[in-house]
C-alpha positions as CSV (number, residue, x, y, z in Angstrom):
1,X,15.2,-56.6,16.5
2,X,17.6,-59.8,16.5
3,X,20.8,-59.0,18.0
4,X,23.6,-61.1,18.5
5,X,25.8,-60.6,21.6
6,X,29.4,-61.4,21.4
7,X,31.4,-62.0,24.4
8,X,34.1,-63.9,26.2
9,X,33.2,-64.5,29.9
10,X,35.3,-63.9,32.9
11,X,36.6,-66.4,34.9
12,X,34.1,-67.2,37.5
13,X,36.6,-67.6,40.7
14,X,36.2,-63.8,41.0
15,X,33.2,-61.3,40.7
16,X,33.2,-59.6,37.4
17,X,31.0,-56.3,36.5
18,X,31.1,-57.4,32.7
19,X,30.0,-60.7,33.1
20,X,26.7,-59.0,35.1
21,X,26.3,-56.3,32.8
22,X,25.7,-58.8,29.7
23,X,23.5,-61.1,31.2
24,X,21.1,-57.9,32.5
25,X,21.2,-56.7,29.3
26,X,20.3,-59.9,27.2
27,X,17.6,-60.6,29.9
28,X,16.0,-56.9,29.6
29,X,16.2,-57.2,25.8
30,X,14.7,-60.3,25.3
31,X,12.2,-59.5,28.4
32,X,11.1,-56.5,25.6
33,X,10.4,-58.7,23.0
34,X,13.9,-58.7,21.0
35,X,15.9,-62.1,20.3
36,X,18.7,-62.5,21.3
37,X,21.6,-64.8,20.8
38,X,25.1,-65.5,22.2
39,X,28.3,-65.7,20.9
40,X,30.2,-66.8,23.6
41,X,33.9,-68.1,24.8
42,X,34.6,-68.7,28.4
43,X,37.8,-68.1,30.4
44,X,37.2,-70.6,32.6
45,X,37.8,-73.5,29.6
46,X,41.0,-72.5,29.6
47,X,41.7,-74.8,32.4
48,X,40.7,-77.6,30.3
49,X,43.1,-77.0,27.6
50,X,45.4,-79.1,26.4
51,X,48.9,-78.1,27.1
52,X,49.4,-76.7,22.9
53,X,46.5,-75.2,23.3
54,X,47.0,-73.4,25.4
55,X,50.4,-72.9,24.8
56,X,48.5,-71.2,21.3
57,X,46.1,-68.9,23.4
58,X,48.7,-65.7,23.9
59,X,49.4,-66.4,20.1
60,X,45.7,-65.8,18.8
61,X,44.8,-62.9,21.6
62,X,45.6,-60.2,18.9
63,X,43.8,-62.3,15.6
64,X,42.2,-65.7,15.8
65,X,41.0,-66.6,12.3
66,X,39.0,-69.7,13.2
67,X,36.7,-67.4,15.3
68,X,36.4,-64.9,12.0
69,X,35.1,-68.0,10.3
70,X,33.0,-69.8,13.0
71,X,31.4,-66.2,13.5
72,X,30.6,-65.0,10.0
73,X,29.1,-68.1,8.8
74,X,26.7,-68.2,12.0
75,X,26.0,-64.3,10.9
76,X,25.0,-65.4,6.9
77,X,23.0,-68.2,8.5
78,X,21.1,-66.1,11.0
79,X,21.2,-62.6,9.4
80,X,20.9,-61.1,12.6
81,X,20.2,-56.6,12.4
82,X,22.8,-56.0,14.9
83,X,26.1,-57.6,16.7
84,X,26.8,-56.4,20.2
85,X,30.4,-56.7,21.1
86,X,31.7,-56.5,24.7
87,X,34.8,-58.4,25.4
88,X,36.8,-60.2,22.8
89,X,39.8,-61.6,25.5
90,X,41.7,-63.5,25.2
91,X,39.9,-66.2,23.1
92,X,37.5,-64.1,20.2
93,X,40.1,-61.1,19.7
94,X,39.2,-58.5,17.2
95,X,38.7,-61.0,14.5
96,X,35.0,-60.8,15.3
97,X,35.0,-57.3,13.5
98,X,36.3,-59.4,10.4
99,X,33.4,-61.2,10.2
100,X,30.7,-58.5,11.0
101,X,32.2,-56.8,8.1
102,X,32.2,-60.2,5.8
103,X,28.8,-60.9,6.5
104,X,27.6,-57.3,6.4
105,X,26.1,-57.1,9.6
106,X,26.8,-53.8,11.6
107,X,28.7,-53.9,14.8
108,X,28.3,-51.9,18.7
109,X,30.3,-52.3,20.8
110,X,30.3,-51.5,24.9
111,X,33.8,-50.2,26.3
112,X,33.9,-51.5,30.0
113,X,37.1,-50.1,30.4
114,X,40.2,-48.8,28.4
115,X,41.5,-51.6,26.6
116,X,41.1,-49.5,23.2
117,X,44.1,-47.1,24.5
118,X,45.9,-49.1,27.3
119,X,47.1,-52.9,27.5
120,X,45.7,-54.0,30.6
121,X,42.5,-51.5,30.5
122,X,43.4,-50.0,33.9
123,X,45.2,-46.9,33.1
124,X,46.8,-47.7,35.8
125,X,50.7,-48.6,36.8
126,X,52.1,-50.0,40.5
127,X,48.6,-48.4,42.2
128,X,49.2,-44.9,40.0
129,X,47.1,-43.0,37.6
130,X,49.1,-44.0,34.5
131,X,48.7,-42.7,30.4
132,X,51.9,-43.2,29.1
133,X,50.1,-45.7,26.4
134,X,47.3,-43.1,25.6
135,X,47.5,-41.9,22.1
136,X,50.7,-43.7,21.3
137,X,52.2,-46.9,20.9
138,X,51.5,-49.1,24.1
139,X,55.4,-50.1,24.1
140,X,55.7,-48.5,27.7
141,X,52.7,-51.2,29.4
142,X,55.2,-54.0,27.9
143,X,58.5,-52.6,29.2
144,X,56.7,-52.1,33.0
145,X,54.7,-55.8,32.4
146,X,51.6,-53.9,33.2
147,X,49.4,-57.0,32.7
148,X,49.9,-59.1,35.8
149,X,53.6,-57.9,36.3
150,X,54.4,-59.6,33.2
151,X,56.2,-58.7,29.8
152,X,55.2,-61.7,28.3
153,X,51.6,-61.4,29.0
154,X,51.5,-57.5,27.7
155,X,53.0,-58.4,24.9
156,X,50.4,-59.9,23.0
157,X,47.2,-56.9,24.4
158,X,50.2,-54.3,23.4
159,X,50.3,-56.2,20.1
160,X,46.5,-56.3,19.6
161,X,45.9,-52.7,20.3
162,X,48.3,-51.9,18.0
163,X,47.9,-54.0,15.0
164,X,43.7,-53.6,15.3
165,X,43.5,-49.9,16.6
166,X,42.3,-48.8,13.4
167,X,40.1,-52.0,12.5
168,X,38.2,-50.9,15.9
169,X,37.9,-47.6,15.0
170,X,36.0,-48.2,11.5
171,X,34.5,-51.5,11.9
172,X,32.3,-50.7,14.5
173,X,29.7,-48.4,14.1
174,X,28.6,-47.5,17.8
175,X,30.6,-47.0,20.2
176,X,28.9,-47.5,23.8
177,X,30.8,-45.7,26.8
178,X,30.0,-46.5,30.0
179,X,30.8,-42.4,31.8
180,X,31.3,-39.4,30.2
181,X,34.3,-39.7,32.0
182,X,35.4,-42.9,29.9
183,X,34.6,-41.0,26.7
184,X,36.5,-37.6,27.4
185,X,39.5,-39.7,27.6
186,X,39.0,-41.8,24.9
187,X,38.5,-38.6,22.5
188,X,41.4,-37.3,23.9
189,X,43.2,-40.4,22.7
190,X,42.0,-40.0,18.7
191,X,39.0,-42.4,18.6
192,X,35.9,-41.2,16.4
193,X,34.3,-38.4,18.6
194,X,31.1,-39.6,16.3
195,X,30.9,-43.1,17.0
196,X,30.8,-42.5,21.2
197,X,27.7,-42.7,23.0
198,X,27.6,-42.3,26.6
199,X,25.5,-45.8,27.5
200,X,25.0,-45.9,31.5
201,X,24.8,-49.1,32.6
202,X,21.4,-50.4,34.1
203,X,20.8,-51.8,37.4
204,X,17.6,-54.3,37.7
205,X,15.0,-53.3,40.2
206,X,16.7,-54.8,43.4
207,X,13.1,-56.3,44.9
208,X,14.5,-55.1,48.2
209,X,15.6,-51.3,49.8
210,X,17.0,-50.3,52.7
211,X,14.2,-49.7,55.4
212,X,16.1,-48.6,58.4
213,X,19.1,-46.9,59.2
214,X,21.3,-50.2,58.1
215,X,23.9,-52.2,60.0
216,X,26.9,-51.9,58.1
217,X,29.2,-50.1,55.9
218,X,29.8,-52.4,52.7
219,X,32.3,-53.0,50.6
220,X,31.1,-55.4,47.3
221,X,33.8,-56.5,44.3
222,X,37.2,-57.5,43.3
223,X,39.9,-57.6,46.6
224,X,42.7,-55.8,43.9
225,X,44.7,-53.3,44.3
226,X,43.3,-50.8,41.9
227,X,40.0,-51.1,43.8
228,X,41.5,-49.4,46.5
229,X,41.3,-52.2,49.2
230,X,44.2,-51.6,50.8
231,X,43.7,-47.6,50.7
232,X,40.3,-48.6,52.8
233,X,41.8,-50.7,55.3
234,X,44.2,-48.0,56.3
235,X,41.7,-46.1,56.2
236,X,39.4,-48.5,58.9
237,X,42.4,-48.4,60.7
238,X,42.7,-44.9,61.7
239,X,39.0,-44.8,62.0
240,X,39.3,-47.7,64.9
241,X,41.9,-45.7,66.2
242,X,39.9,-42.8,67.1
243,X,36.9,-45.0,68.1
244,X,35.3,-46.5,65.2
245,X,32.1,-45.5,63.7
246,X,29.9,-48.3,65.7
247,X,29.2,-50.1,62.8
248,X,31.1,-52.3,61.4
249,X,33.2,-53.0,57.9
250,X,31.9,-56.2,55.9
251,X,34.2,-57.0,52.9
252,X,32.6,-59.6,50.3
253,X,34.6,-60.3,46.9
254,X,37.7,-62.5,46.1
255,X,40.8,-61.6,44.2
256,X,44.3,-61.5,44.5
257,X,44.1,-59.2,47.9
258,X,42.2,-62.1,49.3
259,X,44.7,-63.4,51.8
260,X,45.9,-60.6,53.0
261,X,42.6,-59.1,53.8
262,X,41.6,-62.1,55.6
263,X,44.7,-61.8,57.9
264,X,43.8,-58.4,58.8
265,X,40.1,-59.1,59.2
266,X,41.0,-62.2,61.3
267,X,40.1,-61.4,65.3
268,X,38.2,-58.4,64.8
269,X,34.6,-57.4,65.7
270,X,34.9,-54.3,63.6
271,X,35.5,-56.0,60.6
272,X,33.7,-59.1,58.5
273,X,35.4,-60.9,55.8
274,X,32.6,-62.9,54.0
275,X,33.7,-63.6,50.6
276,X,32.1,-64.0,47.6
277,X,28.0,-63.4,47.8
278,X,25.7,-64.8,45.2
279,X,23.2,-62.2,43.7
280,X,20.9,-62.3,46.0
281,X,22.6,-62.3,49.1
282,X,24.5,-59.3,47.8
283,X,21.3,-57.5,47.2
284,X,20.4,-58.5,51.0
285,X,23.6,-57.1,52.3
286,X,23.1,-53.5,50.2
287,X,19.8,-53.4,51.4
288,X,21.4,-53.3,55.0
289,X,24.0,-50.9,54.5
290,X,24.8,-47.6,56.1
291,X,27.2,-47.0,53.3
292,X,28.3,-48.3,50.3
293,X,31.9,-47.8,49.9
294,X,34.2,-47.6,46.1
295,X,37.6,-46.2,46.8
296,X,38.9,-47.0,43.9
297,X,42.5,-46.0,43.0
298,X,42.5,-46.3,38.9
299,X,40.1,-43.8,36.9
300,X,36.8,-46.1,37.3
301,X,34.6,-46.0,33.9
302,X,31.3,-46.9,35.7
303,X,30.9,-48.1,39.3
304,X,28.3,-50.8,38.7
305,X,28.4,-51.2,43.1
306,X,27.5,-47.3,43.3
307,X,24.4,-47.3,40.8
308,X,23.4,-51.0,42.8
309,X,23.5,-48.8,46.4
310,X,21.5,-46.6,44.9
311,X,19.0,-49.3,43.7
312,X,18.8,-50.1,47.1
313,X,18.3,-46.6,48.5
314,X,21.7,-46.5,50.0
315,X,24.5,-43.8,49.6
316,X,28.2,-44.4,48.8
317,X,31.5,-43.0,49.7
318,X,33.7,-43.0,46.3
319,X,37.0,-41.7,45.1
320,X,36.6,-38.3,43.4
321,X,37.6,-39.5,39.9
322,X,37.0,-41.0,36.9
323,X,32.6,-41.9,36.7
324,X,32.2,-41.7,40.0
325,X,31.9,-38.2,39.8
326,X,29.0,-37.9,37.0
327,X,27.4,-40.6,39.2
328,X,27.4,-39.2,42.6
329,X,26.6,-35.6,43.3
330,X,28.8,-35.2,46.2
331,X,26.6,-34.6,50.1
332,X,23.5,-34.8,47.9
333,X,23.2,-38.6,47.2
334,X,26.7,-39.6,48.8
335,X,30.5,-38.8,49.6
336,X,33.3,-37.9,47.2
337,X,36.8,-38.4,49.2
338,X,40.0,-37.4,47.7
339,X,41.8,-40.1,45.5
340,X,44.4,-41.5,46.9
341,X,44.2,-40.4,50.6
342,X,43.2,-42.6,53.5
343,X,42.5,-39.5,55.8
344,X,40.0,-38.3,53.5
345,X,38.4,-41.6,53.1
346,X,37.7,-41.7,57.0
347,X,36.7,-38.7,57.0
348,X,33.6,-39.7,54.6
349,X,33.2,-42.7,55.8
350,X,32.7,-40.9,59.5
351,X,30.4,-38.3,58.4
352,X,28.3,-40.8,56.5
353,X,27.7,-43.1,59.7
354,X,27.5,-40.4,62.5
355,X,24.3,-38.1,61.3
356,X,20.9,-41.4,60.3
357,X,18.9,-38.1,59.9
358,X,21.6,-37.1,56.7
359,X,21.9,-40.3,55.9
360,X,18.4,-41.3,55.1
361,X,18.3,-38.1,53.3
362,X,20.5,-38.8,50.8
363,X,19.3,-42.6,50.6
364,X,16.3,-41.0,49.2
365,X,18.3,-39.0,46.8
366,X,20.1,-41.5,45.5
367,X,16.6,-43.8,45.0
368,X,15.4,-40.9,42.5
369,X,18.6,-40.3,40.9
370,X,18.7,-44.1,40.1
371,X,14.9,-44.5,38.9
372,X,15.9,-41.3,36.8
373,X,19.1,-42.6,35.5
374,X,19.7,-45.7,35.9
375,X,16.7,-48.0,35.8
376,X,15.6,-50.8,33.5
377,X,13.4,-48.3,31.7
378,X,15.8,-46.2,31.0
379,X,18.8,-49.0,30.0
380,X,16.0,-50.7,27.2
381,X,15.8,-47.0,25.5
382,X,19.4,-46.6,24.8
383,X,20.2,-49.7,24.1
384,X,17.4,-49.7,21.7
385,X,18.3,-46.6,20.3
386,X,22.3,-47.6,20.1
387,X,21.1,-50.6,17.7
388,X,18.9,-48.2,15.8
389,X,21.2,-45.5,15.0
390,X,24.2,-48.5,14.1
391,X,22.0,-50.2,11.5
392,X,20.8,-46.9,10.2
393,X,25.0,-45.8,9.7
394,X,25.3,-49.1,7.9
395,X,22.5,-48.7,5.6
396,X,23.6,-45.3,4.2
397,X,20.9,-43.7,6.4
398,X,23.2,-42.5,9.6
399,X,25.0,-39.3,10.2
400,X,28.5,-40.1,10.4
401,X,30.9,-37.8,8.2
402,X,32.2,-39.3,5.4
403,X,35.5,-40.8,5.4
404,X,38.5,-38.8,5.8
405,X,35.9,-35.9,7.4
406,X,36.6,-34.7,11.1
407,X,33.2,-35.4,13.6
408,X,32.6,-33.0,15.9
409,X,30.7,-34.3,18.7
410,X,28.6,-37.6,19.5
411,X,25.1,-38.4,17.6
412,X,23.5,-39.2,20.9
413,X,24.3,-38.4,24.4
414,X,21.8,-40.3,26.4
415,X,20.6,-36.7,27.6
416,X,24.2,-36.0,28.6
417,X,24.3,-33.2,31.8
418,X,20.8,-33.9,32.8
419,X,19.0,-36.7,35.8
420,X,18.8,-39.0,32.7
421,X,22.5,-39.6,32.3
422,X,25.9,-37.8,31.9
C-alpha cells in the first residue's frame, strides 16, 4: 500500500511517546514492503518564527487553510490509498481532514490521548481525574486554563474541538485507539462506536533482555505532574524511611518537574537523576531493571514504558487505571497500586524488589505477554488491517451503517479480551 503519514512532531527538549510511536510504525511499514511518506510540521520551528508568525500560530490551531491546500494538492499528485493522521497540533489542525476529503483519499487516524473530548488531552485538572469537558462543550478546560494554567492557550484547543468535533467524527474513517480503556470513554462521550478500533501500540524487538535479577528500579518519561512524579517520590520517601529496598531509584526524562526532582535527588545514594537517555541507552537501563515503575495520576491511554519493560523481560509497578490495567495482569506480569496513594505505591514497589525468585517469574510473563501482544508481528497486522478496512469504507465496500443509523459495536477489535490485545 502507499500510505501517507501526517503528523506534527513534538518538541524535542522533552521525551515524547508519539513522536516514537510514528517513527516505529513508518519504519515497520516500510521494513514490509509498503511506502511511505510524511507529512510533517515540527514544534520545534516554532522557535524560529518570526514574531507575526507566531503571533498567527494560536490563530490557525483550530483551521489552517494553507495546510488544506499544501496537503490536498500533494494527495492529487501522489494518489496515495490511505492517510494516517496522528497529531495535527498546533501547526496542521483539522484542516488535514479537508483535504483528505477534497482529494478523495480515506483517512485513519491514531488517538494518543483525549484530545477529541478534552482541551488539553489529559482528562486531567490540578493533578485530578477530571470530565467535566466529556460529552459537552469544553467551556469548563478554558475557565480553569487547563492547558498550561492558561485561558488564553485553551482557548483556541476548546475552540478546535468544538468547531471540528463533527468534521472528526465523519471525515475519518478509522478510528485507532490505543486501550480499550481509551475507547470505553470515548463511546461514552458520543463518538462512532463503529469507526473505533482498539490498535495496541508496538514495541520493536529490544535486541537486549534482562539476564539477571537487575540493579535498579526505573522510572523512564516525562518529569510532569500527571505522570505521577511527585506521587513516586513520596512514595521513595517512606520506602527510605523504613530502610529502603537496597536498590536504588534512577529517574531519566525531562519536563517541567525537572528542577525540583534534581533537588531532591541531589546527595543521595538511593536515588539517580540521569536525565534524558537516547534510545539505546534507555533500552540498556530497562534491560537492568528490577522494576519498571508508571504511577501515573491522569487515566493513561497506553503506557508505551510498560509494554517496553516487558520487551525487555522486566515487570512494572503501574497505577490501577486507565490502560494500565488491560496491559498488566496484576502479580502475574507486574504490580497494580492504588491511584493516587503513595502507601500503596511502596507497598508494590517493596514486594517487587524483596522476593528475585517472584520477580523473575513474572519477567518471564511479561516476555510472553509482549511477543503475544505487543510485538512487531503483531503491530504490522493491524495496522495493515486498519488501512484495509478504511479504504474498503471509502469505496462503498465497508460496513459502516449508513448515515443517520446508530453502530453498535466496533468492526474490528484486534482480538479484544484475549493475549493478542484488549
Amino acid at each position: 500500500m502507499r500510505v501517507l503519514v501526517v503528523h506534527n512532531r513534538y518538541a524535542s527538549a522533552q521525551p515524547s511517546g508519539e513522536n516514537k510511536v510514528v517513527d516505529q510504525e513508518v519504519e515497520l511499514l516500510r521494513a514490509a514492503g509498503h511506502r511511505v511518506d510524511l507529512f510533517e510540521r515540527r514544534s520545534d520551528d516554532i522557535g524560529a518564527m518570526s514574531l507575526p508568525r507566531k503571533a498567527a500560530v494560536p490563530v490557525l490551531v483550530p483551521w489552517n487553510p494553507a495546510v488544506r491546500r499544501e496537503l490536498a494538492a500533494l494527495l492529487r499528485r501522489e494518489r496515495p490509498d490511505v492517510v494516517h493522521v496522528h497529531n495535527v497540533f498546533p501547526l496542521l489542525s483539522p484542516a488535514v481532514l479537508a483535504a483528505c476529503a477534497d482529494a478523495g483519499v480515506p483517512a485513519v487516524a491514531t488517538l494518543h490521548n483525549y484530545t477529541q473530548v478534552c482541551p488539553p488531552g489529559t482528562l486531567q485538572r490540578e493533578g485530578r481525574p477530571c470530565t467535566e469537558c466529556v460529552g459537552g462543550p469544553p467551556l469548563p478546560a478554558v475557565r480553569h486554563g487547563c492547558y498550561r494554567g492558561s485561558r488564553l492557550a485553551t482557548a483556541p484547543l476548546a475552540l478546535s474541538l468544538s468547531a471540528n468535533r463533527r468534521r472528526w467524527w465523519s471525515g475519518v474513517e478509522r478510528f485507532f485507539c490505543i486501550s480499550a480503556a481509551q475507547r470505553e470513554v470515548l463511546v461514552g462521550a458520543g463518538m462512532p462506536a463503529g469507526r473505533l478500533a482498539v490498535k495496541h501500540n508496538f514495541v520493536p524487538e529490544p535486541g537486549v533482555r534482562r539476564t539477571g535479577p537487575g540493579e535498579h528500579v526505573l522510572y523512564l518519561g516525562r518529569l510532569a505532574e500527571a505522570k505521577g512524579v511527585r506521587l513516586l517520590m513520596a512514595a521513595w520517601d517512606e520506602l527510605a524511611a523504613s530502610g529502603g529496598v537496597g536498590v536504588p531509584l534512577v529517574i531519566a526524562g525531562a519536563g517541567p518537574l525537572e528542577a525540583e526532582v534534581t533537588a531532591w535527588a541531589a546527595g543521595r545514594d538511593d536515588v539517580r537523576y540521569v536525565g534524558l537517555y537516547d534510545t539505546a541507552r534507555c533500552r540498556e537501563a530497562l534491560a537492568r531493571s528490577v522494576a519498571v515503575v508508571a504511577p501515573s495520576t491522569w487515566l493513561e491511554a497506553f503506557g508505551l514504558v510498560v509494554v517496553e519493560a516487558m520487551a525487555a523481560g522486566v515487570p512494572a509497578v503501574a497505577a490501577g487505571h486507565g490502560a494500565f490495567v488491560e496491559l498488566l495482569e496484576d502479580g502475574v506480569t507486574g504490580l497494580l497500586h492504588r491511584p493516587g496513594e503513595p502507601g500503596s505505591l511502596a507497598s508494590c514497589l517493596r514486594a517487587v524488589t524483596v522476593d528475585p525468585a517472584r520477580n523473575a517469574e513474572m519477567g518471564r510473563a511479561a516476555r510472553l505477554r509482549y511477543e503475544r501482544g505487543f510485538s512487531p508481528s503483531v503491530g504490522l497486522e493491524r495496522l495493515e488491517e486498519g488501512y484495509r478496512s478504511a479504504i474498503a469504507g471509502r469505496s462503498g465496500g465497508g460496513d459502516l451503517p449508513p448515515q443517520g443509523e446508530k453502530s453498535t459495536g466496533p468492526l474490528w477489535d484486534s482480538h479484544a479480551g484475549t493475549d493478542g490485545g484488549q
